[in-house]
C-alpha positions as CSV (number, residue, x, y, z in Angstrom):
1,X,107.4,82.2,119.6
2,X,105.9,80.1,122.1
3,X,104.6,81.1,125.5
4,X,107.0,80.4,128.4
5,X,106.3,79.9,131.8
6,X,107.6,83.2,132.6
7,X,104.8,85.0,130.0
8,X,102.6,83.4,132.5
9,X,103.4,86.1,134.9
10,X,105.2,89.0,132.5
11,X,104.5,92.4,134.2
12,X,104.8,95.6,131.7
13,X,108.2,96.5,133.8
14,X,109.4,93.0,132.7
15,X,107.9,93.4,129.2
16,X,110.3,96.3,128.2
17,X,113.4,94.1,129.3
18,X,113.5,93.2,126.3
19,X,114.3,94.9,122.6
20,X,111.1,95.7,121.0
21,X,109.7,97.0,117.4
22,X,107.6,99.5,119.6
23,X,108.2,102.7,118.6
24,X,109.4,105.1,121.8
25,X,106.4,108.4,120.2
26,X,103.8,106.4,119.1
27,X,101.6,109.1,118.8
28,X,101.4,111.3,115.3
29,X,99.2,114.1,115.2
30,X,97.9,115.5,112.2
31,X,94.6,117.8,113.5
32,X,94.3,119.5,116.7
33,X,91.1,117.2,117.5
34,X,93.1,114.5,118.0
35,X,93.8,115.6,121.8
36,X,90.3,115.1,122.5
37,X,91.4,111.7,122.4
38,X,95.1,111.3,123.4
39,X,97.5,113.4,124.0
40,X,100.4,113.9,121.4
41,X,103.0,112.6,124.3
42,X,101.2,109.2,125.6
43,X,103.5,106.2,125.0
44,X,103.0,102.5,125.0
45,X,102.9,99.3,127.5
46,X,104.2,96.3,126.2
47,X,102.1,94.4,129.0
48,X,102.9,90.9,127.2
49,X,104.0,88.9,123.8
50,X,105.0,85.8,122.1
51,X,101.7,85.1,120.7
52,X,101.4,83.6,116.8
53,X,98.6,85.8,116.1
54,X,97.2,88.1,119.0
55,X,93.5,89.0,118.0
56,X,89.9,90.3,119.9
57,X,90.7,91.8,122.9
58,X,88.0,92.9,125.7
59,X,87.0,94.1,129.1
60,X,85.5,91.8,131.6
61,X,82.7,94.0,132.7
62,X,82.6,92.9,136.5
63,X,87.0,93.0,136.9
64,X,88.5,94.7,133.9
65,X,90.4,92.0,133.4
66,X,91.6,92.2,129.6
67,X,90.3,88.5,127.3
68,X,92.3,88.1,123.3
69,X,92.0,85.7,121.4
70,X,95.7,83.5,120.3
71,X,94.1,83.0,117.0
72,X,96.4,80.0,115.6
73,X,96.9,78.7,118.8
74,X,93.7,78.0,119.6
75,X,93.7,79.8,122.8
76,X,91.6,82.9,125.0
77,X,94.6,84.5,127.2
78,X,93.3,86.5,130.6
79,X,95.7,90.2,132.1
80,X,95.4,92.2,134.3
81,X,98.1,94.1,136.4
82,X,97.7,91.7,139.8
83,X,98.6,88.8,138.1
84,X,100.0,89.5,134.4
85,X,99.3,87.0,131.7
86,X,97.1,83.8,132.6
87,X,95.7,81.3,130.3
88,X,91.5,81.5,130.3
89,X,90.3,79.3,127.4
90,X,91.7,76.3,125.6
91,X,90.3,75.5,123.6
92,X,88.6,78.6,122.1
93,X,87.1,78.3,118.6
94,X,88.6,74.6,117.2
95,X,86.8,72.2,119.1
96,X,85.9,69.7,116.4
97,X,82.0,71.0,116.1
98,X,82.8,70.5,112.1
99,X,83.4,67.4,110.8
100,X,85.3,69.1,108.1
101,X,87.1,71.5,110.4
102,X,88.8,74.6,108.4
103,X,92.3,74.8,109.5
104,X,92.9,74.4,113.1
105,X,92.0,78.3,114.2
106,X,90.6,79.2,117.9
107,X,88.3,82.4,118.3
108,X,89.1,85.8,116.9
109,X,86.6,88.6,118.0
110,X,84.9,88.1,121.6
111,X,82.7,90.0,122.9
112,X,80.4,90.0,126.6
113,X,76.8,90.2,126.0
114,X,73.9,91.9,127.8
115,X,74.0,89.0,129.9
116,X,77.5,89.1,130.9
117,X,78.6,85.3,128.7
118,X,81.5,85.6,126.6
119,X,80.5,85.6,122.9
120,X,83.5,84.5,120.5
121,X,83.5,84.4,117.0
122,X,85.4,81.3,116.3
123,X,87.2,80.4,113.2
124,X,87.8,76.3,113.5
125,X,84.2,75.8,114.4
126,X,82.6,77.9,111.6
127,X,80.4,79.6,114.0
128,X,79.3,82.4,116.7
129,X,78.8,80.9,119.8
130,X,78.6,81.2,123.6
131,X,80.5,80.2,126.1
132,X,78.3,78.0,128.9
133,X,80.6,76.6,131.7
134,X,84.0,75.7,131.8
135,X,84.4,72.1,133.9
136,X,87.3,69.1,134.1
137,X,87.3,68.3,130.5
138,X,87.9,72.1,129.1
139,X,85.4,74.8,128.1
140,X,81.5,74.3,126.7
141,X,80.3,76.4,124.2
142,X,76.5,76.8,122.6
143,X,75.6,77.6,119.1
144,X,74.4,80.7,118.5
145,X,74.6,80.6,114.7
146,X,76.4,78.1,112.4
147,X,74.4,78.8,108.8
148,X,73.5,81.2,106.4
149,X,70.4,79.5,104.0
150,X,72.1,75.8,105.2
151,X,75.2,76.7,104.4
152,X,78.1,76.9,107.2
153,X,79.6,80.4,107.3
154,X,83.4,80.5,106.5
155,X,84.9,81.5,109.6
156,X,83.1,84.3,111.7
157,X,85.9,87.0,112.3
158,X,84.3,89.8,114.7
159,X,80.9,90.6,116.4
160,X,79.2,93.3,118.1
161,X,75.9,93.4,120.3
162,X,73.2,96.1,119.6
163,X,71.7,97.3,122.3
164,X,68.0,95.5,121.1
165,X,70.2,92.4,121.9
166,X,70.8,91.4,118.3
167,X,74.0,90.8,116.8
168,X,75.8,92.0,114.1
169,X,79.0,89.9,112.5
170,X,81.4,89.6,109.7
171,X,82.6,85.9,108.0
172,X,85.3,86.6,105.5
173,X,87.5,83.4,104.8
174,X,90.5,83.8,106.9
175,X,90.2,80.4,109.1
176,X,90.0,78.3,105.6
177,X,92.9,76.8,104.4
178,X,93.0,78.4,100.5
179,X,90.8,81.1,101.7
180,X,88.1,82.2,99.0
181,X,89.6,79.1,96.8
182,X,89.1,76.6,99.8
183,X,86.8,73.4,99.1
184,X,85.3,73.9,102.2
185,X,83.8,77.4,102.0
186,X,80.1,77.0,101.2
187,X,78.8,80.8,100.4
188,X,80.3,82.1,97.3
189,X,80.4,85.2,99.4
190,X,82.2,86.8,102.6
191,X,79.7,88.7,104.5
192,X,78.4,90.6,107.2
193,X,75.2,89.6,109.0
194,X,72.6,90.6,111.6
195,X,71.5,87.7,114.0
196,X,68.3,89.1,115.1
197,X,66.8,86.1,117.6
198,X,67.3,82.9,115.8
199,X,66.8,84.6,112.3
200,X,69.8,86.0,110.2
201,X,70.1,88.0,107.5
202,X,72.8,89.3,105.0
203,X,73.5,93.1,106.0
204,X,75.9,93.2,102.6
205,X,77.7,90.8,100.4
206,X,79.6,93.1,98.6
207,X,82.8,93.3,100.6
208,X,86.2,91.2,99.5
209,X,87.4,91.2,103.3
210,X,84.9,92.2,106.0
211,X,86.6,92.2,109.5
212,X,86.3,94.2,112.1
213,X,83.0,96.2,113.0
214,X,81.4,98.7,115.1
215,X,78.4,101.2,116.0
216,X,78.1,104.9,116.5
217,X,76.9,105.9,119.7
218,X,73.4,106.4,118.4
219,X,73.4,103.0,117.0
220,X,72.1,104.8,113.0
221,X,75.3,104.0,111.5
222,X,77.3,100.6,111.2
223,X,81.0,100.7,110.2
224,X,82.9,97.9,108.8
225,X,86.3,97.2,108.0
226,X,87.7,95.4,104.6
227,X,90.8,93.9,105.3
228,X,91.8,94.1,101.5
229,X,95.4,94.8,100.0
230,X,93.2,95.9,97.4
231,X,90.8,97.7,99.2
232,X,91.9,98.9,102.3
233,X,89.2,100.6,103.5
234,X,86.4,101.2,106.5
235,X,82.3,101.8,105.0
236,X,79.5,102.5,106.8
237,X,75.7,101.5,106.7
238,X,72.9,103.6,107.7
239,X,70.7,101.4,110.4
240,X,66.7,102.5,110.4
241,X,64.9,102.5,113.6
242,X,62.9,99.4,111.8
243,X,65.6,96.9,111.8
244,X,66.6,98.0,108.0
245,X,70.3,98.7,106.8
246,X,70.8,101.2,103.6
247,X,72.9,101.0,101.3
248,X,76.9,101.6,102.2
249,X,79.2,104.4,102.2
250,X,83.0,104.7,102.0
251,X,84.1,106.3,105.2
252,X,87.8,106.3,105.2
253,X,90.3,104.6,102.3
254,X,93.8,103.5,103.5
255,X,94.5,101.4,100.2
256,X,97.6,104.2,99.3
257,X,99.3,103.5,102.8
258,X,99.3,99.3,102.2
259,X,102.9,99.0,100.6
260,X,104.9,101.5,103.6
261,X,102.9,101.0,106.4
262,X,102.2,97.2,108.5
263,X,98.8,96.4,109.0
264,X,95.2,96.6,107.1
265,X,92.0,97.7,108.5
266,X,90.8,95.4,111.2
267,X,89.3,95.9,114.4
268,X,87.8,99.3,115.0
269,X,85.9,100.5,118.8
270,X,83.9,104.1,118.6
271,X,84.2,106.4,121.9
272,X,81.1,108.0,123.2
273,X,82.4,111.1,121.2
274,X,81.8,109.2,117.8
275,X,85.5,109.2,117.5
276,X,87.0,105.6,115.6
277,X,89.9,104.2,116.8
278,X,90.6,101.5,113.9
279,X,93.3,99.5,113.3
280,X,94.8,100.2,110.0
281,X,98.3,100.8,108.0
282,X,100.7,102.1,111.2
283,X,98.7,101.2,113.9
284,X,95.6,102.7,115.0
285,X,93.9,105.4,113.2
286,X,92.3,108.1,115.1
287,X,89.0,109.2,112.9
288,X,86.3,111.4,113.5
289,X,82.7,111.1,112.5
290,X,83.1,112.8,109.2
291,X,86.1,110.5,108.3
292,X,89.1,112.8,109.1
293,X,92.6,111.7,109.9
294,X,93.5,113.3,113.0
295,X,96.2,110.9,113.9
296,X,97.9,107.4,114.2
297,X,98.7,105.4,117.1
298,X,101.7,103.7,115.7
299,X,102.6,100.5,116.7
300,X,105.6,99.4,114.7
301,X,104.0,96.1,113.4
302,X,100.4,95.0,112.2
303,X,97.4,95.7,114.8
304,X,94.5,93.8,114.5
305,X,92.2,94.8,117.3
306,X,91.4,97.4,120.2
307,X,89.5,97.4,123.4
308,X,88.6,99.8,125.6
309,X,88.8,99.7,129.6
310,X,85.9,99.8,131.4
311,X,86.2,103.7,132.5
312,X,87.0,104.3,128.8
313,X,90.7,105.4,130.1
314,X,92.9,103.0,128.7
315,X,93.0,101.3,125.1
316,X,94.2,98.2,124.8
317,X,95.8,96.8,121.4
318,X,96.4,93.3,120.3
319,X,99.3,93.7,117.5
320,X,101.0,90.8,115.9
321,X,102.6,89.0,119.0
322,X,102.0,91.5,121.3
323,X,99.6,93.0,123.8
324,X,99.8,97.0,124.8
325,X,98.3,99.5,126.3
326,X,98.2,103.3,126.1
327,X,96.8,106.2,127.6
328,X,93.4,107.8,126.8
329,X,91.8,111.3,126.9
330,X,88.2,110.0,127.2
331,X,87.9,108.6,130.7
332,X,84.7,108.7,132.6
């Protein structure tokens, strides 16, 4: 479906006009802990849809305006509740910096740094990068990265900043036309990297699908998502205080769930508790720390990614063609 000029200023009242896959109790508990996170009646807001592929949501830090990524369309969309849905980027990640471009794919993950520039991970341009100014001819953007051992990553899928201002990445093949079979991709790998300065290195090679990622509040553990059929699963990676990463663990395993539930492990944010909220088979799992189930956010179609607001109060979910919202336990 493509964006009308009403989506330009759909309000969540306007949103649920409309018949939706939604489900009316999202919420299923299966452990008491899960109310430490959300409560077992908090529904859904349908704040806005009729995107191809609705990816990367995150918080301005200064407004709380809510950034995602239109991942086929090429396109960074802008909400907030004053003035709905408004278009921020265009374009976002296929700008023609290769001159073999993969197929024509914007950004996926974004992310603000400790600076406060918005960092996207962008499929068409093989790279992370920043973005610099945004003038009469569209949007600028600066390299952060574009090779691994001079050889162009696939197509960077999410990133996250540590707080020693490095970053941290995945690169499966998603944004190449044939995927692991394409004639462009250059690494005979898909993997997940730590940008540290201007040097890179290969955190792990050894997963079919990396995707989304995050860090415990104490920064000693890394957790990644495999986007596999095959291997639906999150791992984890112990992070030393000198820069190493040990080997990886599996945290959670989905795989069973892949056939009767939409959705694969994707995007993942962890509270200040050390609570996961990943997306996953259903919607968005609710984990704890030792890699319990204590619930699902269900979302009636695929999610791909979560943000947080900025008082931790809210979490916002970018799932298939749609952007929601729902209730939190953890405000601060």
């Amino acid at each position: 479906m493509r964006h009308s000029l009403a989506l330009l200023f759909l309000t969540p009242a306007l949103a649920f006009a409309n018949p939706s896959p939604i489900p009316a109790n999202p919420v299923q508990q299966l452990k008491p802990e899960l109310s430490q996170v959300i409560a077992a009646d908090a529904q859904l807001e349908l704040l806005a849809e009729g995107f191809r592929w609705a990816e990367g949501p995150v918080a301005e830090p200064n407004t709380g305006d809510i950034l995602f990524s239109d991942v086929p369309d090429n396109k960074v969309w802008r909400w907030n509740a004053k003035d709905g849905l408004t278009l921020y980027l265009s374009p976002s990640g296929h700008t023609g910096f290769v001159d073999e471009p993969s197929i024509k794919q914007g950004s996926n993950g974004l992310i603000f740094n400790q600076k406060g520039q918005l960092v996207l991970a962008q499929h068409g341009d093989r790279r992370l990068a920043v973005l610099t100014s945004v003038n009469a001819t569209g949007p600028q953007y600066q390299s952060l990265i574009t090779h691994y051992q001079d050889k162009l990553f696939n197509s960077p899928n999410d990133v996250i900043q540590h707080s020693n201002g490095s970053y941290l990445f995945t690169d499966p093949p998603y944004g190449l036309k044939d995927a692991d079979d394409s004639r462009q991709k250059q690494l005979a790998f898909n993997g997940v990297y730590w940008l540290k300065g201007g040097d890179v290195t290969l955190v792990t090679d050894q997963l079919t699908r990396p995707n989304g990622l995050a860090l415990s509040p104490d920064e000693q553990w890394l957790y990644v998502a495999n986007s596999d059929p095959q291997a639906a699963q999150w791992w984890k990676y112990p992070l030393s205080a000198d820069g190493s990463v040990g080997a990886g663990q599996l945290f959670f395993d989905a795989t069973a769930w892949v056939n009767t539930k939409p959705g694969l492990p994707d995007g993942l944010k962890v509270l200040p508790s050390g609570h996961l909220l990943a997306t996953g088979p259903g919607g968005v799992l609710v984990l704890n720390a030792k890699g319990e189930h204590l619930g699902t956010i269900q979302t009636g179609v695929a999610a791909a990614n979560v943000a947080l607001s900025l008082n931790k109060d809210y979490l916002y979910i970018t799932a298939s063609s749609y952007l929601l919202r729902i209730k939190l336990n953890t405000g601060t």
